[in-house]
N, C-alpha and C positions, 0 to 999 in steps of 0.2 A: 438621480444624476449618474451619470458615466462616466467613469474616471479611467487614464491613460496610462499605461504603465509606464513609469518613469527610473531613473538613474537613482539610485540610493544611498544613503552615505554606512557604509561599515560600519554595525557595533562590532566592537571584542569582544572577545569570549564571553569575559565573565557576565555582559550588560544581558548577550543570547540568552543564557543559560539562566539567567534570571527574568528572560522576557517569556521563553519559552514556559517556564515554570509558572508563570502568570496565565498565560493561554492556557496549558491546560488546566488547571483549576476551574477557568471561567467558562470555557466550553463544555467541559465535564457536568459543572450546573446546568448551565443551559441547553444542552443534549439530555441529559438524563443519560451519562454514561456508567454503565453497572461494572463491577467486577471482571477481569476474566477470568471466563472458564476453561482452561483447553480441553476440548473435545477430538475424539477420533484417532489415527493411530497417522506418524509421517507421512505415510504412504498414501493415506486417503486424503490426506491437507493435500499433499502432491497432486496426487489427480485433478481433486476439486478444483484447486487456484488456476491449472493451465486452461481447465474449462472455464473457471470464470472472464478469462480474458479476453476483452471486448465486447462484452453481451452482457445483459440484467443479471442479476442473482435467482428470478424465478428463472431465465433459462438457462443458466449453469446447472442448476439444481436439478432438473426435469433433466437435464443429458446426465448428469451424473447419477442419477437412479436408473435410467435406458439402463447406462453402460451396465452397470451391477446388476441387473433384470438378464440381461442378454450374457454377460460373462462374469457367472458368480465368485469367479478367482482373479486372481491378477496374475496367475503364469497361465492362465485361459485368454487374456486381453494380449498378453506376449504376445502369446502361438496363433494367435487370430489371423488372418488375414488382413490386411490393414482397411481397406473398403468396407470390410464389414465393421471395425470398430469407427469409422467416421460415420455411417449410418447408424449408427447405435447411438452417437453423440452429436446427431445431425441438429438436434433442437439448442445448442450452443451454440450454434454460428461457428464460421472459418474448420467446418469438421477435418476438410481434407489436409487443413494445416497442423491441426491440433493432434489427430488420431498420428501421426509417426512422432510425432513429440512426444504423448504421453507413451505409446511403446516403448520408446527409446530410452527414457525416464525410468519407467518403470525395470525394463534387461539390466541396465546398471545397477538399479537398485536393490533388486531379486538375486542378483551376482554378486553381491560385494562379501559373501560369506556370515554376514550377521546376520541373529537369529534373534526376533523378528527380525525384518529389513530395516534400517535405519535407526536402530537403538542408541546406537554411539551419540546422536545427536541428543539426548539428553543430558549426557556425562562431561563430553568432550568442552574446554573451553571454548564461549565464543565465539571467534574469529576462525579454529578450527572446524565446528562445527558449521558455519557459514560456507567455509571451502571444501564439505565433507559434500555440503548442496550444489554448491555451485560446479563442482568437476560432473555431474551428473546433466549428461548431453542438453543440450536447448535451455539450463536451468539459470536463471539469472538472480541478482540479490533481492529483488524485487518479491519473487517466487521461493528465494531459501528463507528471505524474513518471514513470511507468511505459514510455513511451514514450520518456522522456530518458534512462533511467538501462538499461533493458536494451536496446533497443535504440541506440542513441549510445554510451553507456558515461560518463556524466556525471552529476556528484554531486546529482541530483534525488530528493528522497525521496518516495516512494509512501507514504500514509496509510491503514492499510486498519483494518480493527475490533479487530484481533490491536495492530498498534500503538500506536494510539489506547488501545485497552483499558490495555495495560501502561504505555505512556510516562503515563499518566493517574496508575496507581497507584506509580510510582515516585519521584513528584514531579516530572519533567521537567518537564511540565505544567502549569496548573493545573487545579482540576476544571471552572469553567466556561468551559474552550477549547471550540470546537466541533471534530467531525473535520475540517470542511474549513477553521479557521483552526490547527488543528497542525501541517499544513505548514510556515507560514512561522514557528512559534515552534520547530519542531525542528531544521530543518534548519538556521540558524544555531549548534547547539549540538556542530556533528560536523564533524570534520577533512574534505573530498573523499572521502578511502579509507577512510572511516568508516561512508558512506552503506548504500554495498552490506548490510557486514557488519550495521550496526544493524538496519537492513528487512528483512533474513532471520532474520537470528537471534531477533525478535522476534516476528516471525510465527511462527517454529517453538516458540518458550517460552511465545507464547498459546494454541497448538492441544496443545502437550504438559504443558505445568504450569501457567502464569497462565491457570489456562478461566475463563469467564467466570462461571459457578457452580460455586462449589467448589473456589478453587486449590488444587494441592495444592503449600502452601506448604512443608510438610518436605523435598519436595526441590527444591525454588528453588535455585538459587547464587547468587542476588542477594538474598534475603531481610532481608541486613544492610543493604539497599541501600534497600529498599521502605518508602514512610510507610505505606502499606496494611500490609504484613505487623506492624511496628510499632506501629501504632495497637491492629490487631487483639490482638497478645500483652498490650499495655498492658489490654485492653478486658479481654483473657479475667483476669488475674490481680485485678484489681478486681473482677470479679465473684465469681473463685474467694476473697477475702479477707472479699467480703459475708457469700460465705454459711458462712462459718467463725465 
């Protein structure tokens, strides 16, 4: 069945933050969501996530080894010529968009006098540390979460379309959040060691049950959970009663 997206009634906080808290426990079972680990150093989360944007995981991946193949440093990808780093990260998709992004990214970040580059994002509070990312050209919260949370290991939550999509239809939300003010309405709503779990496990419940056409809401484990899935059963039975 095909369900519509509908008007929603507001829970308060506290109902979120206990429905949130539900979801992810039960997608966490049902994913087979493990621990995290943060791997790699900011700078290389950095590079990674602007490659990853818009394209698979194997071809982020595959550009993001070109690039370190072709420029074994990151004040080598600087000083590059910019054509030559969009050809080096051509197997990404949108390279000629990406290669002055990630240069630009990277000058700031190579210039900001810390030794590594971006160390302070370990220490610094929070909300500072998110604006230590985000003053760094082209960089959005979307791209400093992902940078604080896998590589750091800190409770920053990444907003991507999978999450948005479902925190949207679950009520967490409401409908007219944008994805880039979900951030700061979700991540309030989850314990630290919640972060992880919630951003995977939802990511993997949008790509394997909440699609974005067509969920397949029968086998949801949160179903009871959903104003979407709810509205939609209320819709279908009102209709199936019309036409009796």
């Amino acid at each position: 069945m095909e369900y519509r997206e509908t008007a929603q009634a507001s829970l308060d906080g506290s109902d979120r933050r206990k429905r949130a808290a539900e979801i992810t426990r039960r997608l966490r079972v049902a994913h087979g969501v493990g621990p995290l680990q943060p791997s790699g150093t900011p700078v290389e989360e950095l590079v990674q996530t602007i490659l990853s944007q818009h394209t698979s995981d194997v071809n982020s991946a595959r550009a993001y080894a070109e690039l370190r193949q072709r420029f074994p440093t990151w004040d080598e990808v600087v000083a590059a010529p910019v054509e030559e780093v969009a050809d080096a990260i051509r197997s990404g998709g949108l390279a000629r968009q990406k290669a002055p992004r990630i240069q630009a990214a990277l000058a700031a970040a190579l210039n900001s006098g810390e030794d590594p580059p971006l160390a302070s994002l370990f220490t610094l509070p929070l909300p500072e540390a998110k604006r230590r990312l985000t003053s760094l050209p082209g960089i959005g919260p979307k791209t400093a979460a992902c940078v604080l949370l896998f590589a750091c290991g800190r409770p920053a939550l990444p907003v991507d379309t999978h999450v948005y999509r479902v925190s949207r239809r679950v009520g967490l939300i409401d409908q007219g959040v944008s994805e880039a003010a979900a951030h700061d309405r979700l991540e309030p709503l989850l314990k630290p060691d919640e972060v992880y779990p919630f951003h995977v496990g939802l990511i993997r419940h949008g790509r394997r049950v909440c699609k974005a056409t067509r969920p397949r809401c029968d086998e949801c484990c949160i179903s009871d959970l959903c104003d979407y899935y709810q509205a939609g059963c209320q819709s279908s039975r009102q209709e199936a009663a019309a036409g009796t």
